[in-house]
C-alpha positions, 0 to 999 in steps of 0.5 A: 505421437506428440510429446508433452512438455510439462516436465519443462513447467517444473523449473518454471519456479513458484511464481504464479504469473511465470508458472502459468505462461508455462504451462499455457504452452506446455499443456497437450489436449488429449493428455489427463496427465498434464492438469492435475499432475503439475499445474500445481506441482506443489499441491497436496491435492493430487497427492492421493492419486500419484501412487496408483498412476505409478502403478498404472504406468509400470503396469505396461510393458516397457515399451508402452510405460516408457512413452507414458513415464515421459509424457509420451501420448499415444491414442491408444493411450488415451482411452484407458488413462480417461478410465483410471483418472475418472474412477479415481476422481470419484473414489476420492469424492466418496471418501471425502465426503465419508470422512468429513461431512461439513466439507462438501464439493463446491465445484462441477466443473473447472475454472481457470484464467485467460492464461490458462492457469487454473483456479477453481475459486472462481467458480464460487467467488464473483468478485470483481477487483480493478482491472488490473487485478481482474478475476480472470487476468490474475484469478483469486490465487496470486493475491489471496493463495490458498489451494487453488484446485482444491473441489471443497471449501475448507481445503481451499481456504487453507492457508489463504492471505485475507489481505495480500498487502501486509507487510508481513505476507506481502513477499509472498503477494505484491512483491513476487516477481513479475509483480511490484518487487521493487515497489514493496521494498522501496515502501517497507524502507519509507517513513511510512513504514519505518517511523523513524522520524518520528521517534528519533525527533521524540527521542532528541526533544525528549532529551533521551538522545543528542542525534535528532538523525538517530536510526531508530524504527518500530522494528528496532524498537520491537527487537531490541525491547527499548523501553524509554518514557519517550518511547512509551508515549509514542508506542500508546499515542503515535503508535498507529500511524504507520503502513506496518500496522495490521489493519483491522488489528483495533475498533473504531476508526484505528481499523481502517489504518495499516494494512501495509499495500492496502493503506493506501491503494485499497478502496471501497468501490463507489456503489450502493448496492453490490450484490451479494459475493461481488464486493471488492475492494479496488486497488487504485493508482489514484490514491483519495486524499481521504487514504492520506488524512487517516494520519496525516491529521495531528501535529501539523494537522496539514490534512485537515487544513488541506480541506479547510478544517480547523479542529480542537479537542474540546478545551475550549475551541473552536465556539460556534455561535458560542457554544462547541462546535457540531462538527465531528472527526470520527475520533471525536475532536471538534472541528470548524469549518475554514477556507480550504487550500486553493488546490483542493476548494478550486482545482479538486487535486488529491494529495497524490496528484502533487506528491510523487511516488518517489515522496510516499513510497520511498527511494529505498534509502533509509531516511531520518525525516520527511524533508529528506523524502520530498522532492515536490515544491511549490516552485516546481509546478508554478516556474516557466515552461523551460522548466516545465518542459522537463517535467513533461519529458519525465513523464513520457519515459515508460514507467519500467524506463524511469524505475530503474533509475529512480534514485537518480531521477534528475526532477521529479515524476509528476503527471505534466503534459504539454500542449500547444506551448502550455503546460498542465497537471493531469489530474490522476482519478479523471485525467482533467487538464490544470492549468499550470500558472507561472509565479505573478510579477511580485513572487519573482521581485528580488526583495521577495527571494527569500520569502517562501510562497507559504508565507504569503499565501497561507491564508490561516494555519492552526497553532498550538500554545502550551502543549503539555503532556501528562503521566499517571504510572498507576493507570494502563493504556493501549500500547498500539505496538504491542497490541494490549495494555501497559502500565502507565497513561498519557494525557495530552493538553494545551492552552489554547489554539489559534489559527490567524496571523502565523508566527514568521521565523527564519530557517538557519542551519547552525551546525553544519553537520547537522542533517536537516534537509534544507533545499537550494537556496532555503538557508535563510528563508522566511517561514511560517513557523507552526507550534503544534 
């Protein structure tokens, strides 16, 4: 007599990961019981079958239905429940089949994850995410939901999740536990998510608001139906440029923003030709600077001048060989072509390989600016090897380690190793070594303390002048918050634009209960100014 533990899997709780360890120790071969009736303990699918086993098992006499109501298997047992269980898997496959024509089995046989947990989707579904999203670590279910045991297709799609990383699923996917909890609550309170920055900055220049630090967001904004002309233009100009938005929500190339997760770390796989059912995204730690300059390409245009590409919008420049530049953005502003940062032209280093973690996802503190959330700086990478060889301790602490004091991460987590006396940035998609130069004699010179290493060493920076914005009441446009249009129109257009000898200013913190972030020693320090 061997006892079967699946009333244990019961209190496993609705995580997939856990429930499906528990049910891989559970599991007795030779017990029918055991897969269909809790594997899925909360599946509709085997519902049918549950009255007639009770009858079944109260069929017995005591001494015989007492082993089977709990899970007691004997050999003699195991003939005559093959027999119920077979002859009700068939009935069940006829009345399906007579009730609903367009539903068809899709399935002959069971299909279940290295760890045992059962998932009939693939036995349909070829795809092949990233190893560790991997079809048969995961399976379709954890990310995707659905009815995992469901033989036909329609019952089996019901309730899936398209895209498992929006935020407003994502509890149910990416956040489970056993999976990234952490992260997804610390990204749904970044800026990326949130805004706030954005809007409040609005808000204050527009005169609507005396705190420029103004705790502000797009939930907040949707909730509390904030109608203000500085709101209104952020809602049909700014309005898609934040991890919230649902991506494919709009046309063109708005579909590709949003998507909460998936803004960043899904890509497209680097094939030409997948078969048909094998294509799927990747989710990857080394996030292309391409995810980054879908938004990070207006105002300062840091993207675009990232990669040497200096753009207007059809005003007037930039001329090449006297007439409108050739080159075009996917949102049909002009472009031309200019030196790139040394970072990207010699180095090939991605956004990510730079900005940590902690800089775009968030510490989980609800910050009024950008500056507030980095923590990455030219000197920071460029110093002596003292300093260097803190970076390289931080990045040896295991992940799991470093997260749990992430808020009190005394420097930054970059992916710096050491070797031989030197130190180097490891670059995140092919792990190449970069040589991490110290600051050459003139940087370090006391007259050079308070120039930033910006100044300097920018060789060109897009400015704007004679920024003007334009309201036409009678028209409607897109409100990208809302998803439909909305009496009134903006317009935006400058003078003109330039990108050589950049303005220098000095940053002072005039009020000292002003909040703007200024970093150790930036009082007073010489910097690029950047209209725009």
């Amino acid at each position: 007599m061997v006892e079967c533990n699946l009333a244990k899997v019961e209190v496993a709780g609705s995580n997939p990961v856990s429930r499906s360890k528990a049910i891989q120790g559970s599991l007795h071969p030779g017990c029918l019981f055991c897969l269909p009736m809790t594997t899925y303990p909360d599946s509709k699918t085997m519902l049918p079958f549950r009255p007639f086993l009770n009858i079944y098992l109260n069929t017995f006499p005591d001494n015989v239905s007492g082993y089977a109501k709990n899970f007691k298997c004997k050999s003699f047992f195991f003939i005559s429940t093959v027999l119920i269980i077979s002859v009700l898997l068939f009935a069940s496959k006829d009345v399906t089949a007579a009730s609903d024509h367009s539903t068809r089995a899709v399935t002959s046989h069971v299909t279940s994850t290295v760890s045992g947990q059962v998932d009939m989707c693939l036995s349909c579904h070829k795809e092949k995410p990233d190893r560790a999203h991997g079809r048969d670590v995961l399976g379709c279910f954890v990310c995707h939901r659905g009815n995992p045991i469901a033989g036909t297709k329609d019952r089996a799609h019901r309730g899936m999740i398209k895209n498992p990383g929006e935020f407003s699923v994502v509890s149910q996917t990416c956040g489970v536990s056993g999976c990234h909890p952490d992260e997804v609550e610390r990204t749904r309170r970044s800026l990326m998510a949130t805004n706030r920055g954005v809007i409040s900055t609005l808000r204050y220049y527009w005169g609507e608001t005396s705190d420029r630090n103004e705790n502000i967001t797009i939930d907040i904004i949707k909730r509390e139906h904030i109608k203000t002309p500085a709101v209104d233009y952020y809602r049909k100009l700014c309005g898609t440029c934040h991890t919230g938005m649902e991506k494919g929500k709009f046309e063109g190339f708005l579909a590709e923003k949003g998507g909460g997760c998936t803004a960043c770390h899904a890509t497209k796989p680097k094939v030409k030709h997948a078969g048909k059912g094998i294509y799927h995204v990747r989710m990857v730690k080394a996030v292309p600077s391409e995810q980054c300059i879908r938004c990070h390409n207006r105002s300062g245009r840091i993207g675009l001048t990232y990669q040497g590409k200096y753009e207007s919008e059809g005003y007037g420049t930039p001329y090449d060989e006297g007439e409108l530049s050739g080159n075009l953005l996917q949102d049909g502003r002009f472009v031309q072509n200019l030196p790139p940062d040394v970072h990207y032209s010699k180095a090939n280093m991605a956004c990510a390989d730079c900005h940590t973690q902690k800089e775009i996802m968030g510490d989980g503190k609800n910050h009024a600016h950008l500056e507030e959330q980095l923590e990455v700086r030219c000197t920071t990478c460029h110093t002596d090897t003292t300093e260097l060889k803190k970076l390289s301790e931080i990045s040896q602490i295991p992940y799991s380690s470093w997260k749990r004091q992430i808020n009190n991460s005394p420097v930054p987590r970059l992916n710096i190793k050491g070797k031989n006396s030197r130190y180097f940035l490891k670059r995140l998609d092919d792990n190449k070594l970069l040589t991490l130069n110290p600051p050459s004699e003139q940087c370090v010179k006391p007259v050079h303390k308070r120039v930033s290493c910006i100044s300097c060493h920018s060789t060109w920076v897009p400015q704007c002048y004679g920024c003007h914005v334009q309201y036409d009441k009678r028209a409607r446009q897109l409100d990208k918050i809302a998803f439909k249009e909305t009496p009134g129109k903006w317009t935006e257009f400058k003078s003109f634009v330039r990108f050589n000898a950049p303005p220098l200013g000095i940053i002072e913190q005039q009020n000292p209960k002003d909040k703007v972030p200024l970093t150790e020693n930036s009082n007073g320090q010489v910097v690029i100014l950047v209209p725009g």
